[in-house]
MARLO-831697 format. One line per 2 residues: number of its first residue (from 1); their letters; for each residue x, y, z of N, C-alpha, C. Coordinates in pm, whole numbers, m for minus. Atoms other than C-alpha are relative to their C-alpha. Layout:
<rs>
NUM) A) X:Y:Z:X:Y:Z:X:Y:Z; ... .
</rs>
This chain:
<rs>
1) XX) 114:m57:m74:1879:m1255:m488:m32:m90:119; m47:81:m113:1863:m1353:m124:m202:m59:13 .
3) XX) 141:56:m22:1493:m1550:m38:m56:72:116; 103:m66:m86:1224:m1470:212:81:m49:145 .
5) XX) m46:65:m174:1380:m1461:608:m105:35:85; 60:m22:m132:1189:m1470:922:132:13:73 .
7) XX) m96:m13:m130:1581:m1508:1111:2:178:16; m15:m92:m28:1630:m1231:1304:161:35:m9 .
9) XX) m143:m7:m29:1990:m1034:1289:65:34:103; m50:11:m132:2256:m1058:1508:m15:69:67 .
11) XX) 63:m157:m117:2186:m721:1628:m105:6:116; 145:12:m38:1830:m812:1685:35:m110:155 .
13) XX) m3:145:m84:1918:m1139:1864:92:27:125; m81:m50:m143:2182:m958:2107:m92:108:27 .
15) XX) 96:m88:m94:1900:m690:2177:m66:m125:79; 96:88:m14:1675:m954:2259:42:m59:123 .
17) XX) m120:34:m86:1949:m1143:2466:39:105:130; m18:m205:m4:2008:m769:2602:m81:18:142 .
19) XX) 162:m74:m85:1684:m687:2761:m49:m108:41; 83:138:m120:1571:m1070:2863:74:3:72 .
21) XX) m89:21:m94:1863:m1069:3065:m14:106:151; 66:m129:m109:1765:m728:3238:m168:m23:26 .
23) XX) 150:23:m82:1403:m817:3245:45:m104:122; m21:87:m89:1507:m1173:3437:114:38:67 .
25) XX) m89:4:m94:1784:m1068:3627:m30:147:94; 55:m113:m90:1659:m705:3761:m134:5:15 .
27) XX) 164:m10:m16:1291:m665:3677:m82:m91:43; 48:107:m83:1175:m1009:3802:9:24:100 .
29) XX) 21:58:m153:1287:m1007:4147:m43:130:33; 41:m143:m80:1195:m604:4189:m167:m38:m5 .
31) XX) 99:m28:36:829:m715:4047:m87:46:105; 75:47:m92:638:m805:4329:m54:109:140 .
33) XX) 21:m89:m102:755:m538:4572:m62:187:m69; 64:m100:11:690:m240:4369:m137:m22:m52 .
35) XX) 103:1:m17:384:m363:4265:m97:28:128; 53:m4:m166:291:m423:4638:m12:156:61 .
37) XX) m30:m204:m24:456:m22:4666:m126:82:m73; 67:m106:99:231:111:4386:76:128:m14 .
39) XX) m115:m143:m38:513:372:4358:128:m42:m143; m114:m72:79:771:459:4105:139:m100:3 .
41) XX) m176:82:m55:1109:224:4066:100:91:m42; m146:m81:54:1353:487:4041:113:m72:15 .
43) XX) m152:28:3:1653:240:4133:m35:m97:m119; m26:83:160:1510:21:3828:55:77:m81 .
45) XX) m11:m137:128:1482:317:3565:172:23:63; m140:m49:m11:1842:409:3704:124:m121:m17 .
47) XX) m91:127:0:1997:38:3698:m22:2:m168; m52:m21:130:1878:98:3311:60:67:m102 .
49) XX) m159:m127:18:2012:395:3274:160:m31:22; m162:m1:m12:2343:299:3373:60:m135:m116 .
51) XX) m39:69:131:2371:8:3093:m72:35:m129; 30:m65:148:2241:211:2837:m132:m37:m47 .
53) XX) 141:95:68:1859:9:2814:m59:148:16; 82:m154:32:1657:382:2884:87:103:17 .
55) XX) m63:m136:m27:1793:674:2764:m23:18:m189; 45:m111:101:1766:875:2397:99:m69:m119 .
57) XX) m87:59:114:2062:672:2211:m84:m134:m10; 5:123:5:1932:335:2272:m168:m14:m94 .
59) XX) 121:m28:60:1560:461:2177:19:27:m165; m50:m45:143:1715:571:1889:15:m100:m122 .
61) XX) m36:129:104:1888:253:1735:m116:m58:m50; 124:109:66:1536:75:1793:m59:41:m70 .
63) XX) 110:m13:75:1368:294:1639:118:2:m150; m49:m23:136:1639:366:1322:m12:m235:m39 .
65) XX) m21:117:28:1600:m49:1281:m90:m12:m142; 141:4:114:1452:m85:917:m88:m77:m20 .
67) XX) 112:104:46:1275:m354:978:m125:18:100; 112:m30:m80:1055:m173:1251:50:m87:123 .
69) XX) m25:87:m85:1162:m494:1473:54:38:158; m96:48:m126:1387:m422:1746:m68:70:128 .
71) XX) 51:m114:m111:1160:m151:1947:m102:m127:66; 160:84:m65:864:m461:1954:88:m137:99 .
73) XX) m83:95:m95:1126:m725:2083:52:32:93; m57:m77:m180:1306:m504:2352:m164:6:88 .
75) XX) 172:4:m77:906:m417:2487:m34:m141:30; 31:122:m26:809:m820:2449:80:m22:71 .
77) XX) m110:60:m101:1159:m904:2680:m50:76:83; 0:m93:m114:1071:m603:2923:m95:m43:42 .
79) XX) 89:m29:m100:750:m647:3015:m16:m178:m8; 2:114:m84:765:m1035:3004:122:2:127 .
81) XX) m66:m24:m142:981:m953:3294:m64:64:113; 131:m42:m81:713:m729:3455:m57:117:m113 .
83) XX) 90:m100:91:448:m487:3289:2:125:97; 11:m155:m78:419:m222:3567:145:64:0 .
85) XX) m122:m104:12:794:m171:3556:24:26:m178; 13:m18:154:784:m224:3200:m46:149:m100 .
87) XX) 95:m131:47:557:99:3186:85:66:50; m93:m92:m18:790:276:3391:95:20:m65 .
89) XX) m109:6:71:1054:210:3178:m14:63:m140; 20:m59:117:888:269:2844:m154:79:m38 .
91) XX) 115:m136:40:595:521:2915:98:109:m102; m71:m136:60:840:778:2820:0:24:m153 .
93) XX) m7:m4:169:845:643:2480:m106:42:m64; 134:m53:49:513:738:2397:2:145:m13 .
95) XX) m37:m161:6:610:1115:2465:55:31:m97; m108:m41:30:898:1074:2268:m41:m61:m128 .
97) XX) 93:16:97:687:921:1973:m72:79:m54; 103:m149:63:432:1242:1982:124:106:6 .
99) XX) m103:m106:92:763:1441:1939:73:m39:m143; m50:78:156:913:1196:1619:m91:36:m65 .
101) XX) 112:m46:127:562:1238:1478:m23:122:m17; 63:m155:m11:488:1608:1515:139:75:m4 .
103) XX) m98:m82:16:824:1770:1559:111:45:m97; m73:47:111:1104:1876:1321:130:m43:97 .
105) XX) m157:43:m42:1470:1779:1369:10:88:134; m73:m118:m108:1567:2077:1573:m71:m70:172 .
107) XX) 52:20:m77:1311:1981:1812:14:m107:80; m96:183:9:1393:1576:1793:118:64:120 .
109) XX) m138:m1:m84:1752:1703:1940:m4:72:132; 28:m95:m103:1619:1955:2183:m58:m70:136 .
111) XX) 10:63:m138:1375:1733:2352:m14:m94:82; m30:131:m56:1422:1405:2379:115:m72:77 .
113) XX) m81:57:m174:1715:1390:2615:m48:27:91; 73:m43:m149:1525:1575:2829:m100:m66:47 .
115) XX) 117:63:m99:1260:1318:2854:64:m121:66; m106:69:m34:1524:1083:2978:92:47:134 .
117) XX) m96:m26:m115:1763:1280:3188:155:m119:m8; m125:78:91:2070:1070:3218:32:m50:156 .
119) XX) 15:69:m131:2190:790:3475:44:62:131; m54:m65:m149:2335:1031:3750:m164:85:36 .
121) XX) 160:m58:m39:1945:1133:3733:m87:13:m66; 72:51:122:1704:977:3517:m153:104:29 .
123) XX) 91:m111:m27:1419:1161:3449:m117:m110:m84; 92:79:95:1058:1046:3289:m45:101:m109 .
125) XX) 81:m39:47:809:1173:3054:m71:m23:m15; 148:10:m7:456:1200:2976:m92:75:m129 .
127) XX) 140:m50:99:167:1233:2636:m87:11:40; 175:m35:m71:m140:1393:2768:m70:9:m124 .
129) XX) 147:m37:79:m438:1320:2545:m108:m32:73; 124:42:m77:m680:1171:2722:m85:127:91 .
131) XX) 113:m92:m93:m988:1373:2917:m81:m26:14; 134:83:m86:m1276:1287:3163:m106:m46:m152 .
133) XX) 89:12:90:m1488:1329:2839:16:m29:m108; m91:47:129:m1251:1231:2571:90:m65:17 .
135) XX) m157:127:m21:m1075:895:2616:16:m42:m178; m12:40:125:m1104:752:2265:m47:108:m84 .
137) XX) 37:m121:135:m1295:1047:2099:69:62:39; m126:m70:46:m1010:1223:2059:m96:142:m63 .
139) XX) 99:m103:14:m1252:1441:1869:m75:125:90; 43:m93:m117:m1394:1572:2190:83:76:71 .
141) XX) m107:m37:m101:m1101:1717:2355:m53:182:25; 21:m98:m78:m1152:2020:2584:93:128:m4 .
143) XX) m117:m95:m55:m815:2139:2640:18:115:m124; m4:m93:74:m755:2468:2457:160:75:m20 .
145) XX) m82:m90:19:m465:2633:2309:1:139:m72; 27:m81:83:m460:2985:2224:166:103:m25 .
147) XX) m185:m54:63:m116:3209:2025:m30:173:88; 4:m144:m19:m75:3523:2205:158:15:m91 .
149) XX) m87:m53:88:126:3715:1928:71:85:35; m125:m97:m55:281:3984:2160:87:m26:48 .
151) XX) m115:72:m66:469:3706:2321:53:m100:m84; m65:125:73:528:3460:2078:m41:m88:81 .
153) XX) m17:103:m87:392:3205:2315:m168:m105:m12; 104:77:10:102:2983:2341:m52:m34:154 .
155) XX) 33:10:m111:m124:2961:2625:m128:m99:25; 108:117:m2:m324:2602:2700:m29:m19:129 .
157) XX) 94:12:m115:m546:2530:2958:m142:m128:4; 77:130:m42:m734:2193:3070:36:m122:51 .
159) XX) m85:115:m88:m751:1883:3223:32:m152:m89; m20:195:34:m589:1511:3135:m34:m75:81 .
161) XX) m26:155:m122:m672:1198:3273:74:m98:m54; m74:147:6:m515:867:3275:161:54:m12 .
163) XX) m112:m38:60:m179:1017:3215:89:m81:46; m154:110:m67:131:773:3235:105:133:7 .
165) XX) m151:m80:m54:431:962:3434:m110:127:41; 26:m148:m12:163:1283:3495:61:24:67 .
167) XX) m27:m66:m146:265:1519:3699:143:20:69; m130:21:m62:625:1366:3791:149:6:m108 .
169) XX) m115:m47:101:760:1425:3449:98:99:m58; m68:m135:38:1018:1656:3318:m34:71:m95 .
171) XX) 33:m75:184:878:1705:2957:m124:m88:30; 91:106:m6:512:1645:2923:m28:60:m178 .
173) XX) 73:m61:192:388:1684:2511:m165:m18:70; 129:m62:m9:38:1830:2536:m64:m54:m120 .
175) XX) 82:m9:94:m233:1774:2272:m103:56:46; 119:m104:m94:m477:2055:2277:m54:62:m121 .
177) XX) 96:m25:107:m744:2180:2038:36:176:m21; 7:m162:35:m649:2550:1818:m116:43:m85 .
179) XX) 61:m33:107:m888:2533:1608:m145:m75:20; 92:118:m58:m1216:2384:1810:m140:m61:m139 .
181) XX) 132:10:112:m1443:2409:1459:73:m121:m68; m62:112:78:m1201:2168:1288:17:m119:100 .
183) XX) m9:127:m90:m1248:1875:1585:109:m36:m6; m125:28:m26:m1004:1671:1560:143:76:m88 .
185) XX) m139:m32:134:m789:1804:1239:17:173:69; m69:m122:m27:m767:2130:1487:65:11:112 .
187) XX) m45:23:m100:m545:2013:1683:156:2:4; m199:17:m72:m156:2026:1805:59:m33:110 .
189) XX) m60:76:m157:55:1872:2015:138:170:91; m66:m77:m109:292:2103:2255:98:m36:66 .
191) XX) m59:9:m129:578:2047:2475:28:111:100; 21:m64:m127:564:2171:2805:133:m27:55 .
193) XX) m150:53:m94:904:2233:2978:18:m40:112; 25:59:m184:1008:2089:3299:m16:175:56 .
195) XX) 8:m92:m90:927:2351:3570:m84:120:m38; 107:m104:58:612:2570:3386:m62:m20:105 .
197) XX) 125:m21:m102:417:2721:3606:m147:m36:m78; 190:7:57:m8:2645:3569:22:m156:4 .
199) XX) 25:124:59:94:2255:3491:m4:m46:164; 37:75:m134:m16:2012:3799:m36:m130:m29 .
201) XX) 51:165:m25:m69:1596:3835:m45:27:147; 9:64:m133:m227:1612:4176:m84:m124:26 .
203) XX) 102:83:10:m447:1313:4149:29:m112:m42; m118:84:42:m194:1015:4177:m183:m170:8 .
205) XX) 112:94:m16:m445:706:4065:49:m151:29; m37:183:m17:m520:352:4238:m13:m117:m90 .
207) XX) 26:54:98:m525:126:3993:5:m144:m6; 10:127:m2:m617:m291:3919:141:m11:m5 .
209) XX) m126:1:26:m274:m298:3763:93:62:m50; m99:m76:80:31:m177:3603:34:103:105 .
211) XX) 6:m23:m64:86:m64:3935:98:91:54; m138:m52:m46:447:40:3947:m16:116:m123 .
213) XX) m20:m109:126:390:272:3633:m91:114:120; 66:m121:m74:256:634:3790:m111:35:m151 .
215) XX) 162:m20:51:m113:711:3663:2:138:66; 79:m90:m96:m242:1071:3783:m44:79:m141 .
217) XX) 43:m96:66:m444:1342:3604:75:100:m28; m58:m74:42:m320:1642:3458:m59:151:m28 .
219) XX) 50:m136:41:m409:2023:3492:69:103:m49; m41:m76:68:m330:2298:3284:m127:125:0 .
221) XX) 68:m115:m10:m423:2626:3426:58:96:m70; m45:m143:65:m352:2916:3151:231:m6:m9 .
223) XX) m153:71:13:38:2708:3103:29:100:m119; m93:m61:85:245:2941:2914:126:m61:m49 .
225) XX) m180:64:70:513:2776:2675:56:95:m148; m71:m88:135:735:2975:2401:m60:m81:m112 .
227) XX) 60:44:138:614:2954:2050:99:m110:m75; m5:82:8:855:2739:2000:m31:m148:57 .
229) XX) m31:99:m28:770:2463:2152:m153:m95:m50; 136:95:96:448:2350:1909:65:m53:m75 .
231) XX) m31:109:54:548:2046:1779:m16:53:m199; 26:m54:150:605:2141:1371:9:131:m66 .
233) XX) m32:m118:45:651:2488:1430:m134:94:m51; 163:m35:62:329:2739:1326:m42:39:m138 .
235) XX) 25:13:171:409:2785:965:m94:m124:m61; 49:117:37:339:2435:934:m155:m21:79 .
237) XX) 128:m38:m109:14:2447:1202:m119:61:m115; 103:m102:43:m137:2744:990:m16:m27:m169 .
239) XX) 46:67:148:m89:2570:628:m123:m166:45; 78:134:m83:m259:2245:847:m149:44:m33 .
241) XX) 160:m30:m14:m548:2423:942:m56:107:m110; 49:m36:105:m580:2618:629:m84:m79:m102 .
243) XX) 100:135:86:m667:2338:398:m94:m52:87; 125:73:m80:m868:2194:675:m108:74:m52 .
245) XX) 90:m103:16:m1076:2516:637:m19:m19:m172; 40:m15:133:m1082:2477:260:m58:m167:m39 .
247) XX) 72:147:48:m1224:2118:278:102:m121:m44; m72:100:14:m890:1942:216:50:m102:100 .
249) XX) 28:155:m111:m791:1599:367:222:37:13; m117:m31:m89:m464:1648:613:83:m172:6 .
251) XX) m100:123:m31:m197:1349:728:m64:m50:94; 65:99:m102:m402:1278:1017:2:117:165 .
253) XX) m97:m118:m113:m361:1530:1365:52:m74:124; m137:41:m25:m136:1480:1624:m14:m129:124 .
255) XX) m25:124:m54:m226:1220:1882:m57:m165:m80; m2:152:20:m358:924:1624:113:m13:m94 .
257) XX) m93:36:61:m53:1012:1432:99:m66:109; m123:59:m124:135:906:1797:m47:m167:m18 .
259) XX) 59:108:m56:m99:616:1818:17:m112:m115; m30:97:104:m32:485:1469:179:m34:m1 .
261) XX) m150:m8:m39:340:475:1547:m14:m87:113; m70:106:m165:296:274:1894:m68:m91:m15 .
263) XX) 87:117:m14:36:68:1811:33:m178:18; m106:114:m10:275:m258:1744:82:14:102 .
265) XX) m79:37:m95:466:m173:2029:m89:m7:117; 117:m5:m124:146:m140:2289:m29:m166:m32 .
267) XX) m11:131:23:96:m511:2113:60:m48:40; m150:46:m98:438:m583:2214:m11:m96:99 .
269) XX) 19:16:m125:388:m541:2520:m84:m100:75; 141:100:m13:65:m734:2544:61:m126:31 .
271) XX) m36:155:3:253:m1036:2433:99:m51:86; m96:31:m122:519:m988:2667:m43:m41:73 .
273) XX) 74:5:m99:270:m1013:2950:m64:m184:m46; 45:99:m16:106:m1319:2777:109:m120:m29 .
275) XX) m83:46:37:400:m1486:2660:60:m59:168; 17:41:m149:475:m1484:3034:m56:m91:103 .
277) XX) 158:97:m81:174:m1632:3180:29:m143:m74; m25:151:44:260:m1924:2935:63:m98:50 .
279) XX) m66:122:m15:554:m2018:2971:15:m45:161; 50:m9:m157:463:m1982:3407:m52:m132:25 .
281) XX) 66:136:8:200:m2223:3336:39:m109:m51; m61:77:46:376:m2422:3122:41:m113:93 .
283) XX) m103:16:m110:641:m2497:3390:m69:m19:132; m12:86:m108:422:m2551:3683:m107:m124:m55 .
285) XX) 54:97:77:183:m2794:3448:76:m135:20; m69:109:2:486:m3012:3445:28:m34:121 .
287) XX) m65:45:m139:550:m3021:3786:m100:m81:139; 46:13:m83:269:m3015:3973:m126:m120:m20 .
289) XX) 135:94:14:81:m3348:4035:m117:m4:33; 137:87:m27:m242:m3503:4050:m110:m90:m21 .
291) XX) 56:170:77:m442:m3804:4059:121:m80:m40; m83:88:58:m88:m3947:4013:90:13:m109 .
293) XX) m71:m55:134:66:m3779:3734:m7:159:m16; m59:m122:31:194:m3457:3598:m157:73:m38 .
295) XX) 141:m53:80:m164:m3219:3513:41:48:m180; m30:m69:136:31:m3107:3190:m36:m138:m74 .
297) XX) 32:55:144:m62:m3474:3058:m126:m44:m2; 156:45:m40:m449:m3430:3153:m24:123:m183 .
299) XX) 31:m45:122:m560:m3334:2749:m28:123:1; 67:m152:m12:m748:m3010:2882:90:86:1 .
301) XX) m92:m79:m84:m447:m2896:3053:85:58:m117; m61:m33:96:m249:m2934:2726:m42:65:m82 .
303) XX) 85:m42:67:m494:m2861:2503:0:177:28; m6:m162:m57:m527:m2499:2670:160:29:m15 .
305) XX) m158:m29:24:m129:m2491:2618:13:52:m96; 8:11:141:m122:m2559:2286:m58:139:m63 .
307) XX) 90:m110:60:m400:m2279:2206:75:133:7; m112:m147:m44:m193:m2030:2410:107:49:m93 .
309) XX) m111:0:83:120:m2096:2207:m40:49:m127; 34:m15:168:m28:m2092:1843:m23:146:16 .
311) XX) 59:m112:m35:m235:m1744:1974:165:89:4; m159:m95:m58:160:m1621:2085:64:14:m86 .
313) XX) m97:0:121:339:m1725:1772:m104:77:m102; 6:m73:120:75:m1572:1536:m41:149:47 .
315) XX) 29:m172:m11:m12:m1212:1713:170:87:m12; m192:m45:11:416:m1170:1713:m36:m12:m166 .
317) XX) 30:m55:161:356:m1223:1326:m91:174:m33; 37:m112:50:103:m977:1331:42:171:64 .
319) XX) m68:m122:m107:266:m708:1586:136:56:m121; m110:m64:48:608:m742:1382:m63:30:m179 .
321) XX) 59:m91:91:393:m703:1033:m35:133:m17; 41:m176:16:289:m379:1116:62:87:16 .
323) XX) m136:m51:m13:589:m261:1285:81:m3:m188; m52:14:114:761:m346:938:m79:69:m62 .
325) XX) 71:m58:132:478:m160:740:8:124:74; m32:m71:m41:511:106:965:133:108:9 .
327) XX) m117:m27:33:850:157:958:56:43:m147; m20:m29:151:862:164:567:m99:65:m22 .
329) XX) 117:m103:31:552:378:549:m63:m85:m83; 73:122:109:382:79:390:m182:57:54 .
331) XX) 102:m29:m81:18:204:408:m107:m104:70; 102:50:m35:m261:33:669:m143:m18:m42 .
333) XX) 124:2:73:m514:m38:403:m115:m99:72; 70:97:m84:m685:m302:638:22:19:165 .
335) XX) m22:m25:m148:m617:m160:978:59:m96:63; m68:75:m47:m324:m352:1010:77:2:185 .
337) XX) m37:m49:m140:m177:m165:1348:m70:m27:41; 97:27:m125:m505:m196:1490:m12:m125:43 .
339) XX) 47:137:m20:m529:m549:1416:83:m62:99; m114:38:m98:m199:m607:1590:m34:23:156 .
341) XX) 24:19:m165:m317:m433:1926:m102:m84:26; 119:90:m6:m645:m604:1910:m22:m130:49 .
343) XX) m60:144:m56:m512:m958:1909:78:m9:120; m113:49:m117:m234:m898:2139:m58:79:122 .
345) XX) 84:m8:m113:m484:m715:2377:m56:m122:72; 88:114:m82:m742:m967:2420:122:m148:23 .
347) XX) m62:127:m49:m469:m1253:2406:79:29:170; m33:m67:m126:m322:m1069:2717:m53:m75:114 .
349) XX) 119:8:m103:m630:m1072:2914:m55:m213:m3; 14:130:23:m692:m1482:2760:68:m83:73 .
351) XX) m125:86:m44:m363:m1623:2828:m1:14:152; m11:m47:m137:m342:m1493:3169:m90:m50:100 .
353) XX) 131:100:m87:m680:m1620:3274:35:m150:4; m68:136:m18:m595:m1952:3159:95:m42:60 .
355) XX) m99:6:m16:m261:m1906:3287:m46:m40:217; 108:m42:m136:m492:m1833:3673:m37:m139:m15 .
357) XX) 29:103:m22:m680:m2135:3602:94:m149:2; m132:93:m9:m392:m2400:3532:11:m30:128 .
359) XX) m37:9:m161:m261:m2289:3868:m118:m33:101; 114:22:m77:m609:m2324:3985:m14:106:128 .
361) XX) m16:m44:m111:m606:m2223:4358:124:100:19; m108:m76:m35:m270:m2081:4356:41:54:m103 .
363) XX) m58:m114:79:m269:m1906:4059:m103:112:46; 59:m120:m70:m554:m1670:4260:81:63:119 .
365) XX) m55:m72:m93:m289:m1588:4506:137:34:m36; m150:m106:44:12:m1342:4509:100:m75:38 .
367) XX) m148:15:m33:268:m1629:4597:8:m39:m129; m43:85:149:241:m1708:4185:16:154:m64 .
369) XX) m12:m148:68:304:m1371:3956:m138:m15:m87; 143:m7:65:4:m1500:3751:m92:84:56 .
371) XX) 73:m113:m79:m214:m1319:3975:m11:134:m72; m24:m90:10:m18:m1011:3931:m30:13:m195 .
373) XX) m16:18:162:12:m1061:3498:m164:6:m28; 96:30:22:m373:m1144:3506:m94:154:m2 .
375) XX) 59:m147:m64:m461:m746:3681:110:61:m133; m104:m108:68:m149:m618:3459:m70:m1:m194 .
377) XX) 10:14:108:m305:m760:3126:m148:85:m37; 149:m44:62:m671:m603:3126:17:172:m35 .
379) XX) m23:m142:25:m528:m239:3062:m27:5:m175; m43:m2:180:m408:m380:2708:m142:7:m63 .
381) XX) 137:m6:73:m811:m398:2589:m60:171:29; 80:m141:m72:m887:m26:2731:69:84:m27 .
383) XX) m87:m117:93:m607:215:2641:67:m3:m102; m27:m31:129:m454:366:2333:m95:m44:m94 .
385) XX) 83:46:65:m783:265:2206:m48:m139:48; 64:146:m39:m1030:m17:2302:12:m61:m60 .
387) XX) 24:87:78:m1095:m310:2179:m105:56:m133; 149:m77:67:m1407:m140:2028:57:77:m129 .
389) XX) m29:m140:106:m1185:121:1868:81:m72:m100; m82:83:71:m970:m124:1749:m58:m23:m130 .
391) XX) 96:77:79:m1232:m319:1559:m58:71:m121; 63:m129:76:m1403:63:1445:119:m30:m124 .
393) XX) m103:m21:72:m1092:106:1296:9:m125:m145; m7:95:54:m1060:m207:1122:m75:m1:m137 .
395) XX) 129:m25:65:m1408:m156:989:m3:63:m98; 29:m126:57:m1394:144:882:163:m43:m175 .
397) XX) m119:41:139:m1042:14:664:m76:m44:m102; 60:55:85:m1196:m256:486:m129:13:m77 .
399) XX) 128:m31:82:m1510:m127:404:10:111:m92; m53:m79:33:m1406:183:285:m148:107:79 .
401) XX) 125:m102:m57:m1738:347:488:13:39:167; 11:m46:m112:m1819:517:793:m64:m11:125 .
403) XX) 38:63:m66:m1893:308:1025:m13:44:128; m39:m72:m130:m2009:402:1392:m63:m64:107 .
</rs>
């Protein structure tokens, strides 16, 4: 009987190897300018397309990895390389997450190349939940889907905000309320094909950071999509919202089942970003004098090192814990996912500041990337759930009550 490992396998350790190599050798030196662009890196997304890092097989392996692992270590290498291309690169996955959770097989094969496209012409995708009046209450959502039965088709109508890729995607998955008496548990997700008429992003947003990822809103005027394309099919839909109606307790509906699935990798990410800022500071700590000596051996300087590090090595414990309980369907009796974004949010936004101050003077200006890492990290406390919601969540685990 083999003992307890933390090593990672070779697999793991040549992903890892893999994707730091493409973060530091492509996504580093592009950072700066598409940030500066606020615009789209299509020759990144296509330089990863052509070695196989985004596209529908590679998404695949990470996710078939049984230990949950390899999806949160490719994300930690990517976006410590940059976070705004980072998003460009793996928004899509979030789409392609609310089709794993909600869809069956058939669907799986149908439409997740298409949120990809392929390197002679990479394509994105895009999960619309969000709305002006429903960012975290999910509960509140507006958007409406209704079955016209003479067509077999389904016809939704409303608006998204915040949407990563809106607008410019080929496949967007919808979440939209059928059943508005059952709040959230009356709800389904949708894919929307490329080129439906009624669907629109015109409302491309400016944003602190994450700059190179595309932000815009999302309208859905009276969007007609075939009955197939509700995530689960409506057999399954109309046994859903049956029991709802009879007072029974469901799996969960369809965007916090996306959100319990990414939650360790939105962590990931986090740590990528702070993991970054470290070892930045780290490295000019040692270099840069004053008063006569190196500032990395002024106690404060270290001292703030030190904190960073410990904070880095134990939210990666708790990111790849959940990933692993996730992956095995181990259940979140303590709002373990949440706990994971939670930490590796605010350490984000921590590290990064500190990472600003170190540099002092010149970590407030754009010739250091700190700067840029410092605007890129305050997203991680505000979407896929706040800090707030995080915490709710948490709450609401351990207590076993209904906390609000």
């Amino acid at each position: 009987m083999s003992g307890f490992s933390l090593d990672l396998t070779e697999e793991q350790r040549d992903l890892r190897e893999w994707v730091h190599g493409f973060a530091s050798g492509v996504v580093r030196p592009a950072a700066a300018e598409w940030d500066e662009r606020e615009d789209t890196p299509w020759p990144v997304i296509q330089e990863a397309a052509k070695i196989g890092l985004y596209g529908f097989e590679s998404l695949a392996e990470m996710f078939g990895d049984p230990s949950g692992l390899s999806l949160q270590i490719a994300n930690e290498e990517l976006f410590w390389g940059d976070a705004g291309i980072g998003m460009a690169l793996f928004g899509t996955s979030l789409a392609v997450a609310g089709i794993f959770a909600a869809g069956t097989s058939e669907q799986l094969v149908e439409w997740v190349p298409q949120c990809f496209g392929d390197a002679d012409d990479p394509k994105v995708a895009a999960f619309c939940v969000s709305e002006p009046e429903a960012g975290s209450d999910v509960a509140s959502m507006r958007t409406r889907a209704r079955y016209d039965e003479a067509k077999d088709e389904w016809v939704i109508s409303g608006q998204k905000a915040w949407i990563t890729n809106g607008g410019i995607a080929n496949v967007h998955v919808v979440v939209a309320s059928v059943d508005p008496d059952l709040g959230s548990r009356g709800q389904a997700a949708f894919v929307v094909p490329p080129g439906t008429k009624g669907l629109e992003g015109n409302r491309k947003i400016k944003k602190l950071g994450l700059r190179a990822s595309h932000t815009a809103d999302v309208f859905l005027d009276e969007v007609r999509v075939p009955g197939s394309c509700l995530l689960g099919g409506k057999e399954r839909l109309d046994r859903r919202l049956a029991k709802a109606h009879e007072g029974g307790r469901g799996k969960g509906q369809a965007a916090m089942a996306t959100f319990e699935v990414s939650r360790p990798t939105v962590g990931a990410q986090a740590l990528g970003i702070a993991r970054a800022a470290y070892e930045y500071a780290l490295d000019y700590a040692g270099e840069r004098v004053a008063f006569g000596r190196p500032i990395v051996e002024n106690q404060s300087i270290a001292f703030a090192l030190a904190d960073m590090r410990t904070e880095i090595d134990a939210v990666r414990l708790l990111i790849w814990r959940a990933a692993w309980m996730g992956r095995n369907e181990k259940p979140f009796t303590a709002g373990e996912g949440s706990m994971s974004k939670l930490r590796a949010g605010e350490l984000a936004v921590s590290a990064t500041e500190k990472a600003v101050q170190i540099l002092g003077g010149a970590g407030y200006s754009r010739e250091h990337p700190v700067e840029r890492m410092y605007r890129d990290a305050k997203i991680y406390t505000i979407f896929e759930g706040t800090s707030e919601i995080q915490r709710l969540v948490i709450a609401r685990s351990i207590t076993g009550r209904h906390i609000r």
